[in-house]
Backbone bond lengths (Angstrom), bond angles and torsions (degrees), N, CA, C in turn:
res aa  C-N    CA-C-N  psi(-1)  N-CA   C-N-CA  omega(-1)  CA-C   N-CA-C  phi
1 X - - - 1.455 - - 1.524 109.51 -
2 X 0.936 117.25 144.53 1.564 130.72 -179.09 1.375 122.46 -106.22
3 X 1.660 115.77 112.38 2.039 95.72 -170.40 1.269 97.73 -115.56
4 X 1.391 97.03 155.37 1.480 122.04 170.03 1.421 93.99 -69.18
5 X 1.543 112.44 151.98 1.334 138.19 131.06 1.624 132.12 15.36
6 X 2.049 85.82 -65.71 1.668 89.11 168.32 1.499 126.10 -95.35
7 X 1.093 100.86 -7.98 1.915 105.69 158.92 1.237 116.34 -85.72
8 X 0.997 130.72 -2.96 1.570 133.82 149.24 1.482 112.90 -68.75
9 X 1.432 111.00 -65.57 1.801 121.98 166.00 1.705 110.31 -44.00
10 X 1.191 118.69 -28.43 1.359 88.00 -176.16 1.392 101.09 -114.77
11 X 1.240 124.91 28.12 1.674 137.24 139.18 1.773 140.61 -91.20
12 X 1.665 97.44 -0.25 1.107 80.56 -178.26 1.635 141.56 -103.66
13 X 1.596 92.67 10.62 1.928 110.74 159.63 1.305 90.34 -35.47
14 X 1.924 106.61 -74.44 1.126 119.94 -125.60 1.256 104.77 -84.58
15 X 1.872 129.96 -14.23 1.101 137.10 144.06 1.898 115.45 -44.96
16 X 0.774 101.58 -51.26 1.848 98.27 163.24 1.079 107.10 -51.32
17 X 0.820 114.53 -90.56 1.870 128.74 -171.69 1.761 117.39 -37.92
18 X 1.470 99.10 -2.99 1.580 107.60 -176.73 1.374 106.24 39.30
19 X 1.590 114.99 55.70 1.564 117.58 167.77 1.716 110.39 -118.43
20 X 1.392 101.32 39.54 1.898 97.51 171.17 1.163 108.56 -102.85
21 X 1.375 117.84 153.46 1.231 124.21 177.39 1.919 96.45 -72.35
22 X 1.620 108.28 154.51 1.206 109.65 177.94 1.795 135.80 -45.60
23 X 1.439 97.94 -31.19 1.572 105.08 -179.36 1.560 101.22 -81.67
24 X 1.116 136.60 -19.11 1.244 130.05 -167.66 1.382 102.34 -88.47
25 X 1.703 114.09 -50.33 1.568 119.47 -178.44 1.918 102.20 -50.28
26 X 1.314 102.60 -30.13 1.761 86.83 -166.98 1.682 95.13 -94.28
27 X 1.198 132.10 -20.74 1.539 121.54 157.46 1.486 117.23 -56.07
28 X 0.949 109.42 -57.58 2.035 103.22 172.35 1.365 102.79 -55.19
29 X 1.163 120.92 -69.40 1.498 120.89 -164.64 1.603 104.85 -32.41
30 X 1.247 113.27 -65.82 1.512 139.11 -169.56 1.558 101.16 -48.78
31 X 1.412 120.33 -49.91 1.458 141.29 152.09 1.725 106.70 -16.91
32 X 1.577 96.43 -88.37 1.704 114.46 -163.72 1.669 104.00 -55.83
33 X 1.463 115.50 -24.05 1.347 108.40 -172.97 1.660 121.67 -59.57
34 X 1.755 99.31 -19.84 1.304 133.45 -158.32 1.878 112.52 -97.43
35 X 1.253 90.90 -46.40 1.638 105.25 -170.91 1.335 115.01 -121.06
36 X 1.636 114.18 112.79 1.261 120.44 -177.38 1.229 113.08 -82.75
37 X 0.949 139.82 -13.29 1.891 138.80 129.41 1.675 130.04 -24.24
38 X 0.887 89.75 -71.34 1.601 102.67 167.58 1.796 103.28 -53.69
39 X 1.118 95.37 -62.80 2.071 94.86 -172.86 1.549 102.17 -61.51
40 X 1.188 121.25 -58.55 1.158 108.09 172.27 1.456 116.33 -39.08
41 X 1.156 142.54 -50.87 1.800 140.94 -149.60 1.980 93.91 -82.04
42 X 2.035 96.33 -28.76 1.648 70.62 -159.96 2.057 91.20 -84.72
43 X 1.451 104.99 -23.83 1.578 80.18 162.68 1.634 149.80 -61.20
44 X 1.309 91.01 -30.89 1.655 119.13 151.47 1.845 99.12 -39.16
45 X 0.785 107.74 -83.74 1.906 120.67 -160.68 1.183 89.07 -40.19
46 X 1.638 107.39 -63.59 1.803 111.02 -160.63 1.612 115.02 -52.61
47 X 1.490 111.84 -22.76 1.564 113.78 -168.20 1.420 106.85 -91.51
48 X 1.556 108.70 -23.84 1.673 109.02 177.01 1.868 93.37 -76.78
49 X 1.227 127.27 -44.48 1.220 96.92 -154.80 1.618 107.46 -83.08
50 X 0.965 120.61 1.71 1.615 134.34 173.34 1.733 94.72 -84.55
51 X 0.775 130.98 -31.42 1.128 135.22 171.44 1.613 137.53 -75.91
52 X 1.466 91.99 -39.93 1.667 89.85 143.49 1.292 137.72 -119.06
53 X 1.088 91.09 22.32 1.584 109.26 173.06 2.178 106.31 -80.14
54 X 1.628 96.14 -32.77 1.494 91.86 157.96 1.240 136.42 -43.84
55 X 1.343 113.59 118.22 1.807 100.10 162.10 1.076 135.62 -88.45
56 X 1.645 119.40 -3.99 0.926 115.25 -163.67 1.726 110.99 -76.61
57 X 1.486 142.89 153.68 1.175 121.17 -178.84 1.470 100.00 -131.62
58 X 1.591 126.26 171.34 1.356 116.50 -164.08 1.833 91.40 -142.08
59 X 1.025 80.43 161.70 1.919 99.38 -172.33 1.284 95.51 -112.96
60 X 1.702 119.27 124.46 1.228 157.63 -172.55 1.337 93.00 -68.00
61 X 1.687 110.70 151.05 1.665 90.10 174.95 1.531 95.07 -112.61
62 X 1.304 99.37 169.46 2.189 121.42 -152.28 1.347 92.82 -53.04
63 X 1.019 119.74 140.07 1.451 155.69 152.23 1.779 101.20 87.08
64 X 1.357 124.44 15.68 1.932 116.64 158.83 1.361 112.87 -25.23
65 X 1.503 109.26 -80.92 0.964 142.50 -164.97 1.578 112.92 -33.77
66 X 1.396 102.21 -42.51 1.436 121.43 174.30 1.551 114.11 -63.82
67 X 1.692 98.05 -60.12 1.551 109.17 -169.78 1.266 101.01 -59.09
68 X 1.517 131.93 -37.94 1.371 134.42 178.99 1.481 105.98 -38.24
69 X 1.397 106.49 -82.03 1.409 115.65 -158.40 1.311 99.83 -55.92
70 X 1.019 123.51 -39.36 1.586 112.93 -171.53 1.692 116.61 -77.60
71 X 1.209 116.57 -14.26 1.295 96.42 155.00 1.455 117.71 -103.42
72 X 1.068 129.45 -22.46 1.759 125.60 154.62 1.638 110.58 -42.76
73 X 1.437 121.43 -42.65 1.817 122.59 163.17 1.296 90.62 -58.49
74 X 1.294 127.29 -77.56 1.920 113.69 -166.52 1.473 115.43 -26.86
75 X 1.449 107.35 -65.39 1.321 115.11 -165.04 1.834 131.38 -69.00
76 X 1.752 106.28 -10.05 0.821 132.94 154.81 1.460 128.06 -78.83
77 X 1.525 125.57 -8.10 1.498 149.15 -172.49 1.407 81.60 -116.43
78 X 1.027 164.86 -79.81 1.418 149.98 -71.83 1.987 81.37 -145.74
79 X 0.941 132.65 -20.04 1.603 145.80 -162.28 1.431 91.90 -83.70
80 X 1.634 105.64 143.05 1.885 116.25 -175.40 1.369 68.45 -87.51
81 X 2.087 101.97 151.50 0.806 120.46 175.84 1.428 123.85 -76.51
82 X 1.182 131.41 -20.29 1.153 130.23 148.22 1.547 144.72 -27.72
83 X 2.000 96.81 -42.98 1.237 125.28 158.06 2.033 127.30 -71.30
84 X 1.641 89.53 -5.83 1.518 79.87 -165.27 1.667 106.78 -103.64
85 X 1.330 95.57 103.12 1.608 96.87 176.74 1.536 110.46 -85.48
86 X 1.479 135.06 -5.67 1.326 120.49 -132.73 2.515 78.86 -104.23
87 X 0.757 124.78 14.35 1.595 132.87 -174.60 1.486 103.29 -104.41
C-alpha cells in the first residue's frame, strides 16, 4: 500500500510510541525513506517531545524579557500593514 503524506501525519504519535500494527510500521517506514517532508515533521515532533520532556529549566539573563518585547513592539510598528496580523 502506498500513503499519502497525511496518513503518515496522522500516524506519527503512534509511530513514536511504537504502537502500529506491523504492515503499517513498514508502509510509513517505506514512506519516510522517500519523503523528506514527512521525515523531517516526524523529526521535528521527536525533538519537541525530547524537549519538553526536559526538566531542566534555565534563567534568562536580566533584562531579555525587556529586549524581547521591545523589539517584537519594533517589528510590529515597522511591519506593512498588510503584513500585520498580530493587532
Amino acid at each position: 500500500m502506498t500513503l499519502e503524506c497525511k496518513n503518515v501525519w496522522e500516524h506519527v504519535s503512534e509511530y513514536l510510541d511504537k504502537q502500529l500494527d506491523p504492515k503499517l510500521l513498514m508502509d510509513i517506514e517505506k514512506h519516510l525513506e522517500n519523503c523528506e517532508v514527512c521525515s523531517a515533521i516526524l523529526d521535528s515532533t521527536r525533538n519537541i517531545l525530547i524537549l519538553t520532556a526536559d526538566k531542566r529549566t534555565y534563567e534568562l539573563p536580566v533584562g531579555y524579557s525587556e529586549r524581547l518585547h521591545a523589539r517584537l513592539e519594533k517589528a510590529i510598528r515597522e511591519a506593512p500593514e498588510s503584513k500585520n496580523d498580530f493587532t
